[in-house]
C-alpha positions in Angstrom: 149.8 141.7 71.8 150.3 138.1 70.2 153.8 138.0 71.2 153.2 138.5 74.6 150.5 136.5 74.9 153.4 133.6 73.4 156.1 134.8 76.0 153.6 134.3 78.9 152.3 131.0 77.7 156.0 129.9 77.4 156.8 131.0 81.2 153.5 129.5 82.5 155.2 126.5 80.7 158.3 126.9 82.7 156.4 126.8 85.9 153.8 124.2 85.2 156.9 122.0 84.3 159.3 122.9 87.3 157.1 121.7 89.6 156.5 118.5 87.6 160.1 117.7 87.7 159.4 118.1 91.7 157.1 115.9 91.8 159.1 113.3 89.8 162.2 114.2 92.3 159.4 113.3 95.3 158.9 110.3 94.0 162.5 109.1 93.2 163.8 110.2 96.6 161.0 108.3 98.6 161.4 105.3 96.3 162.7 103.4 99.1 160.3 104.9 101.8 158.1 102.1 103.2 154.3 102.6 102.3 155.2 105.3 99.9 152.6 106.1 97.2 153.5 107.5 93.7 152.5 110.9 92.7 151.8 112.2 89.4 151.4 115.7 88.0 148.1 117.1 86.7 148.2 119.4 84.1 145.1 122.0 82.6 145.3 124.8 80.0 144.7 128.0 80.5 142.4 130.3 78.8 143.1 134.0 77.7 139.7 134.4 76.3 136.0 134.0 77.1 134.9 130.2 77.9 133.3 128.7 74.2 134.5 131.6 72.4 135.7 130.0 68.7 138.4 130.2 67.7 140.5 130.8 71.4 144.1 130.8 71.9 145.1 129.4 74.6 147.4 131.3 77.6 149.2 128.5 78.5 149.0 125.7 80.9 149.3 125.2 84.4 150.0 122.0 86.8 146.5 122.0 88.9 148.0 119.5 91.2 150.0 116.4 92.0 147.6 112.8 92.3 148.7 110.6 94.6 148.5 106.9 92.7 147.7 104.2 95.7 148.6 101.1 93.7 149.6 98.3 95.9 153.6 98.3 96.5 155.5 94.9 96.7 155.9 93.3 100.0 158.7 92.4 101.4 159.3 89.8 103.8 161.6 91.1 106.8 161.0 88.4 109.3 160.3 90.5 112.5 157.1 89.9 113.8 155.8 93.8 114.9 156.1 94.4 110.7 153.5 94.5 109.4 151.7 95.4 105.1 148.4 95.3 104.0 147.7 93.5 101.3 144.8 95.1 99.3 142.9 99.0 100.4 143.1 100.2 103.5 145.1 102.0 106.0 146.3 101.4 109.4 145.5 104.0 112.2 147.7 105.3 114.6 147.1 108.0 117.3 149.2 111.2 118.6 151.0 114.1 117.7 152.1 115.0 114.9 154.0 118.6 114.6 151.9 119.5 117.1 148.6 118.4 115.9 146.8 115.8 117.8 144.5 113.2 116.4 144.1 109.9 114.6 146.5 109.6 111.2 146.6 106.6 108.6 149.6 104.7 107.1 150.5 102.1 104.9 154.1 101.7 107.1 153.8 99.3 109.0 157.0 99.5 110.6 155.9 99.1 114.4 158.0 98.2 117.6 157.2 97.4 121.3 157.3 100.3 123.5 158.7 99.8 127.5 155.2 100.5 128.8 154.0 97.7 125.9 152.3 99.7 123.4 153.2 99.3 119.6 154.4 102.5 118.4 155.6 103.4 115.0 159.1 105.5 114.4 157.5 108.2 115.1 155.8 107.1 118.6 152.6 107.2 117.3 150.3 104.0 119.1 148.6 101.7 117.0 145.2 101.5 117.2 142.6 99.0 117.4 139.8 97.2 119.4 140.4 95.9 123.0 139.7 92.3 123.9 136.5 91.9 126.5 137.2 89.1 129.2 135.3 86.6 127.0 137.5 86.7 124.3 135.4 88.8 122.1 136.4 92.4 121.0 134.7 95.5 122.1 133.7 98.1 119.6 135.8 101.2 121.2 139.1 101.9 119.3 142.2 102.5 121.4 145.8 102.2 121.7 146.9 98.6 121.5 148.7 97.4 124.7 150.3 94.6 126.0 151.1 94.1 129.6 154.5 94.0 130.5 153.6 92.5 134.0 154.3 88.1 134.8 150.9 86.3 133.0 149.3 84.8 136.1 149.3 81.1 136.3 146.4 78.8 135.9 145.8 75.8 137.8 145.3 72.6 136.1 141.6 71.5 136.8 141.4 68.8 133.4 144.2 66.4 132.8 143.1 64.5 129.2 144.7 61.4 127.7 144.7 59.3 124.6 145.7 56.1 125.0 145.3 51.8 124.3 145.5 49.6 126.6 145.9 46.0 126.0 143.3 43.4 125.9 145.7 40.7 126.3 147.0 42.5 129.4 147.2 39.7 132.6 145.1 40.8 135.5 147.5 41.6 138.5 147.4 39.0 141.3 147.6 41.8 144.1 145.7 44.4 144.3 146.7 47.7 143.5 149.2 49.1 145.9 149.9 53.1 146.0 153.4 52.0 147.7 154.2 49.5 145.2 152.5 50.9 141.7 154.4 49.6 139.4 154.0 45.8 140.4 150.0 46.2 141.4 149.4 47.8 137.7 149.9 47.2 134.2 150.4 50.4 132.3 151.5 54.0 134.0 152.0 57.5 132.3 153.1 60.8 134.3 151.4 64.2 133.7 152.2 67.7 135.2 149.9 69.3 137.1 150.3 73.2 137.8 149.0 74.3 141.3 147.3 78.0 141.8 150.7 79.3 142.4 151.6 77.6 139.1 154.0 74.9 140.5 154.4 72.0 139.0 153.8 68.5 140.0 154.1 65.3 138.5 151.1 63.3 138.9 151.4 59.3 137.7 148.2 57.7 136.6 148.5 53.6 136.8 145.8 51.4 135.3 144.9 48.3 136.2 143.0 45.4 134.3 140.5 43.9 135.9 139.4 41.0 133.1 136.4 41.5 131.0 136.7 45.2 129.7 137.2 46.4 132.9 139.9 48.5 134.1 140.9 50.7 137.3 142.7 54.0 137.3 144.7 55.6 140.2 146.3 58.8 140.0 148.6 59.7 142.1 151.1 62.3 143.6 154.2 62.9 145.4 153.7 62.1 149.2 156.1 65.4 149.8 153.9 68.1 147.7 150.4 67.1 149.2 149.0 68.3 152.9 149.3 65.2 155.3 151.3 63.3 152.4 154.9 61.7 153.6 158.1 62.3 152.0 159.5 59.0 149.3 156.0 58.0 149.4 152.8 58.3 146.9 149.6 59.7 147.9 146.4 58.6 146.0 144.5 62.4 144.7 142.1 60.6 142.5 140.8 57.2 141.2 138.0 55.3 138.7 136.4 52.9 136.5 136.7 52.6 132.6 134.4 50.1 131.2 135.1 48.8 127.1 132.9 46.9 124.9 134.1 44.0 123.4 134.6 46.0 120.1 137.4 48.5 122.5 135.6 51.2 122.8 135.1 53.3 125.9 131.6 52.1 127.2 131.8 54.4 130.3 134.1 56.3 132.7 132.9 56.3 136.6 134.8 58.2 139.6 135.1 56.2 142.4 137.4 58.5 144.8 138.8 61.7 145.4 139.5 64.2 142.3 140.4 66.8 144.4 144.4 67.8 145.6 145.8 69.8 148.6 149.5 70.9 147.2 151.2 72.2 149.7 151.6 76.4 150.0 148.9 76.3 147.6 145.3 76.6 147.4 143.8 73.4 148.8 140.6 71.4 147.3 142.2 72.4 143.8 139.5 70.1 141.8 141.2 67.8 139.0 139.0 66.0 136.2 140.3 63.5 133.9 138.9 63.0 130.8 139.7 59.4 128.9 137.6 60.4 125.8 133.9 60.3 125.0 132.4 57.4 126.6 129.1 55.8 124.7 127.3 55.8 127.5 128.0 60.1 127.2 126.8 60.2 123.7 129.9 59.8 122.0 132.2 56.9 119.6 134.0 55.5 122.5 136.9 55.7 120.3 138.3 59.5 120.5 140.3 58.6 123.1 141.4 55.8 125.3 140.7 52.2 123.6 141.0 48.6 124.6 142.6 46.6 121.8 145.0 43.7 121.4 148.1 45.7 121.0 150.9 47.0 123.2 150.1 49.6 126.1 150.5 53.1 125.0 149.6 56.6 125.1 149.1 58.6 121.9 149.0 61.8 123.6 148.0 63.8 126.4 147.3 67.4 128.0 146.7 69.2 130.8 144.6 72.9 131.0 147.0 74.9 133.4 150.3 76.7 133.1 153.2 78.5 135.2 153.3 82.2 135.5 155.3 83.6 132.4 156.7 86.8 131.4 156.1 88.7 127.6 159.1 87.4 125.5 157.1 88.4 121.8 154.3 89.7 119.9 152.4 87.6 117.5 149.9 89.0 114.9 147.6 87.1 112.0 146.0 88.0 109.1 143.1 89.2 110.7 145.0 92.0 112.6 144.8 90.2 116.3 147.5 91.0 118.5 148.7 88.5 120.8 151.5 88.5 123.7 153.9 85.5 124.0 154.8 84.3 127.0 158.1 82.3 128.2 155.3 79.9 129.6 154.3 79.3 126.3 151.0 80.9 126.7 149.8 83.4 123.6 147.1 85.8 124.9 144.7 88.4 122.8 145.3 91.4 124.0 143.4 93.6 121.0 142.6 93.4 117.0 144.2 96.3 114.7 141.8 98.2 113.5 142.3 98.8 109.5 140.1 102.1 107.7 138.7 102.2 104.7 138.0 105.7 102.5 135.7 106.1 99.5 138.4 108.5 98.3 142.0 107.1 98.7 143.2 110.1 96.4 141.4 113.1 98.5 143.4 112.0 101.8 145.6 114.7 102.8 149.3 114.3 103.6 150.4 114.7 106.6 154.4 113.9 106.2 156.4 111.0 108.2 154.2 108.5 106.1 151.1 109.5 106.9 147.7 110.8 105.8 144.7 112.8 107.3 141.1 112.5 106.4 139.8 115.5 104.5 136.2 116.3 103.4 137.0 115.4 100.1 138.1 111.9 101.4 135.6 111.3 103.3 135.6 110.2 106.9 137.3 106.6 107.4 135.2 103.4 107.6 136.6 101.5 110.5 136.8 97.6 110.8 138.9 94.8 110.5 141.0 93.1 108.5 139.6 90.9 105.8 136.0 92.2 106.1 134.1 94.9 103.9 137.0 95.3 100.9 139.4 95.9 103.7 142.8 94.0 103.1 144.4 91.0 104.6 147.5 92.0 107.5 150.5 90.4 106.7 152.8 90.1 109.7 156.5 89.6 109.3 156.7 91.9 106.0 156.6 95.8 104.5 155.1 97.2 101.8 157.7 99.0 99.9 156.9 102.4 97.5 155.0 101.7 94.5 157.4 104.4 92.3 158.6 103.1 89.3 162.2 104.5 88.8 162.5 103.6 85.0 158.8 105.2 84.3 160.6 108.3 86.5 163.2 108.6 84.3 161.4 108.6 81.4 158.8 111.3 82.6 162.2 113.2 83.5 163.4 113.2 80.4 159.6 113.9 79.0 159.4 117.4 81.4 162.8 118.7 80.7 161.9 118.2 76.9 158.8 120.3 77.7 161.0 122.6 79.5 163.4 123.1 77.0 160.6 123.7 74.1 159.2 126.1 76.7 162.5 128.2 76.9 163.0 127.6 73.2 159.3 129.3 72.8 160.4 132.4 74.9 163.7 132.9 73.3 161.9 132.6 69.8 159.6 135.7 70.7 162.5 137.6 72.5 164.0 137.3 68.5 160.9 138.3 67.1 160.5 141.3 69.6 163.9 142.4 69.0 163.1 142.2 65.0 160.2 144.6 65.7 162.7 146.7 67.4 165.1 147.0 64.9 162.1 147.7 62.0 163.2 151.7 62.3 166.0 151.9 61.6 
């Protein structure tokens, strides 16, 4: 009967729009869930008739399923450095249980913390995934937990000390010779460096140079008499000396040894070799002029550094924009320890959910393409920020008001028939 057929359609309208007004009350409750993406609800009609029959009425209509929209949410700048967004497609992965089920998951949340064994976990514990650093400093292609190591970063003994410097072309030439007792009246220009020893002890080694007329000038490097084998307590012992030769135009012609280069700190390991580098000499292949000169103006070092470094513990966690994850060390050392891995589906919208801000791969999402950051469509990393939901609460409303409309016109459509039923009823009496 017609009337029926109305009374069903006007239910099926009841149902199709009750769990629209779910899915609009899922998306206003998570609209402050981080990574959150909008869902929308899919409607289709229903047929009570054969398919390309004219003249069909329809049943009704029912709500096929709710879309998941994966438009890119604002980010929001937090300022810890383990939060982390992407900015453009992509998920990040993150391994372990979830209600039981094992496996790699995907999220947009990028709210991550530092474990006690040194792992980055989510809220959830789940580790984040991504590709281990090989000894080299490349990354291998095997995915895995990233981990830092919570143990002291070994120290590194300095074996180049490097400095930028003029000295001056109007400098006198001493009238003693250079004396490592009395350095500062046998020289004309001194600097002091630290040098860190293989148990990562620091020493203060002064380099003195002396002019010897016509572009010629000594060096003499030398240490405390109390922190070298054989050395004697208040008195300097001479690790390492040389030759730098200028053109008349300044620049470095050439840089000769002409003793040691090697230092026995005591407790430590001896013959620790030390190379200093005044620039690129001419007679090397280079300007002569990257770094130490010989020009008519005042003595003076425009910088210098040294390649070792005391032992240090983890004090942070850096990451960049192309997902590499580096520990920060009180010694002021910043080692790679791994690069986040970031996947890529040629379906965002057949992922499955998984709940706690996370997805699963389905066969209608396809399997995820793995790589980094940056490369093959996949987004940028921004560290130090969170993508919030994408859910727009004033389109919500309005697609509130827009279902319970429906809803009402639905209810209004059974009550109508009801009155029409009831008038059938009535016709005998």
């Amino acid at each position: 009967m017609p009337l029926n057929s109305a009374m069903n359609a006007g239910v099926s309208g009841l149902q199709a729009e009750g769990q629209a007004l779910g899915v609009v009350g899922d998306n206003v409750s998570n609209s402050n869930t981080v990574g959150f993406k909008e869902s929308r609800a899919l409607f289709e009609d229903v047929l009570g008739s054969a398919v390309g029959e004219r003249g069909t009425v329809g049943s009704g209509v029912h709500m096929t399923r709710a879309q998941q929209l994966f438009a890119q949410g604002s980010l929001l700048n937090t300022g810890q450095p383990t939060d982390l967004a992407i900015s453009g497609d992509g998920f990040f992965v993150v391994r372990g249980a979830v209600n039981g089920v094992k496996g790699d998951f995907y999220t947009r949340a990028g709210q991550t913390n530092l474990a006690k064994d040194g792992s980055l976990v989510n809220p959830g514990g789940l580790a984040l995934v991504g590709y281990k650093v090989n000894s080299n400093g490349t990354f291998g292609p095997a995915l895995a937990p990233v981990q830092l190591t919570t143990a002291a970063l070994p120290p590194k003994p300095t074996s180049m000390l490097k400095l930028t410097a003029n000295v001056d072309a109007n400098a006198p030439t001493p009238t003693l010779p250079f004396d490592p007792l009395n350095p500062a009246a046998t020289s004309n220009f001194s600097t002091s460096m630290s040098v860190y020893d293989s148990l990562g002890g620091a020493h203060a080694v002064s380099v003195y140079m002396v002019n010897n007329g016509s572009g010629s000038w000594d060096y003499h490097a030398l240490a405390n008499g109390a922190e070298v084998v054989g050395g004697a307590p208040g008195q300097s012992v001479e690790i390492a000396s040389g030759q730098l030769a200028f053109t008349p135009g300044g620049a470095l012609q050439s840089a000769t040894v002409t003793t040691g280069g090697t230092a026995d700190f005591v407790g430590a390991q001896p013959g620790q070799a030390l190379a200093f580098n005044f620039g690129t000499p001419i007679a090397s292949g280079g300007t002569g002029l990257d770094g130490t000169t010989q020009f008519a103006s005042p003595s003076s070092v425009s910088s210098q550094s040294q390649d070792g470094y005391a032992s240090g513990s983890l004090s942070g966690v850096a990451i960049d924009s192309s997902g590499i994850v580096s520990g920060v060390y009180t010694n002021g050392q910043k080692v790679a320890v791994a690069q986040l891995a970031v996947a890529k589906f040629v379906s965002n919208d057949g992922l499955g959910r998984a709940g706690n801000n996370l997805w699963v791969a389905t066969r209608d999402s396809g399997d995820g393409a793995l790589g980094t950051a940056g490369s093959g469509g996949r987004g940028a990393i921004v560290a130090g920020a969170l993508e919030q939901s994408n859910v727009d609460i004033a389109q919500q409303f309005v697609d509130l008001i827009g279902h319970q409309r429906s809803f009402q016109a639905c209810s209004k459509t059974i009550t109508t028939v009801d009155e029409m039923m009831q008038d059938l009823v009535n016709l005998k009496r």
